[in-house]
N, C-alpha and C positions, 0 to 999 in steps of 0.2 A: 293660618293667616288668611284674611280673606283680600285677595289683591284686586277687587272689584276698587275702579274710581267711582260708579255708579251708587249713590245711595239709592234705587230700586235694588240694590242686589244683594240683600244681606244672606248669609251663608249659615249652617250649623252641618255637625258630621255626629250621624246616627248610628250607633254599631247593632243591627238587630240579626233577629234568627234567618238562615239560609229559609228562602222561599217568601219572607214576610215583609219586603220591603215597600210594596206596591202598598199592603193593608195597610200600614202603617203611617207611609205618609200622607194615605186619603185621609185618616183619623188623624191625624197632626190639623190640616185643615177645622177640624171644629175645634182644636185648641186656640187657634189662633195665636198674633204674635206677642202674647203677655206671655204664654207659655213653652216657647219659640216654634213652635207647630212641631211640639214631642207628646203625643199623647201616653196617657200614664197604661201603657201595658206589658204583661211579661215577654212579650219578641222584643221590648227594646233591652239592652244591655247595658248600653252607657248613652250619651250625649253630650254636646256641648250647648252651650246655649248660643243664641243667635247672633252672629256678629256680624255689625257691620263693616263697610268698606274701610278696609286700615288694620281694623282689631284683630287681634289672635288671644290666641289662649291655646293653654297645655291641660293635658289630660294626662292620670295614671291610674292604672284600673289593672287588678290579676285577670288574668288572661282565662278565660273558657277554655271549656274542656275543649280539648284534641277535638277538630273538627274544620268545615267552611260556613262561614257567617257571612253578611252583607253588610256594607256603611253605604250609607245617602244621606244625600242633605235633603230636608224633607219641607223645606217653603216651598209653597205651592207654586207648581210646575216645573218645580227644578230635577222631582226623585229620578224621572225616566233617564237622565243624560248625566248627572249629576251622584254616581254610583261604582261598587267596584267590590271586589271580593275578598274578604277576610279572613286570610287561613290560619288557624292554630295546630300546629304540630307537637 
């Protein structure tokens, strides 16, 4: 859910490989927002698409191997703060 009131503040939650979050959401930036700034490469794993202030959406996805992965939202300037670590046991 993205509880932003702001429509500058649309949101999306990127699940990629441990290490690859930074590369990822610079390459999201040439996608731009038709594509919700998810660029088409294998360190992503899942995504949502871009929501706006209000919208949510659910996701369901098998879980990766055993391991820690990264999610960020990847509209440009959000990845740095906007981030968090995904463990599969």
């Amino acid at each position: 859910t993205n509880t932003s009131t702001d429509a500058a503040m649309p949101h999306n939650w990127v699940l990629v490989h441990n290490g690859t979050m930074e590369a990822v959401a610079t390459a999201g930036m040439t996608v731009g927002k038709e594509g919700s700034f998810v660029p088409d490469t294998k360190d992503v794993l899942i995504a949502t698409r871009l929501l706006g202030p209000g919208e949510e959406t659910e996701i369901t996805f098998p879980a990766p191997p055993a391991g820690k992965y990264q999610f960020v939202c990847t509209y440009p300037g959000h990845w740095s703060i906007m981030n968090g670590e995904f463990t599969v046991e």
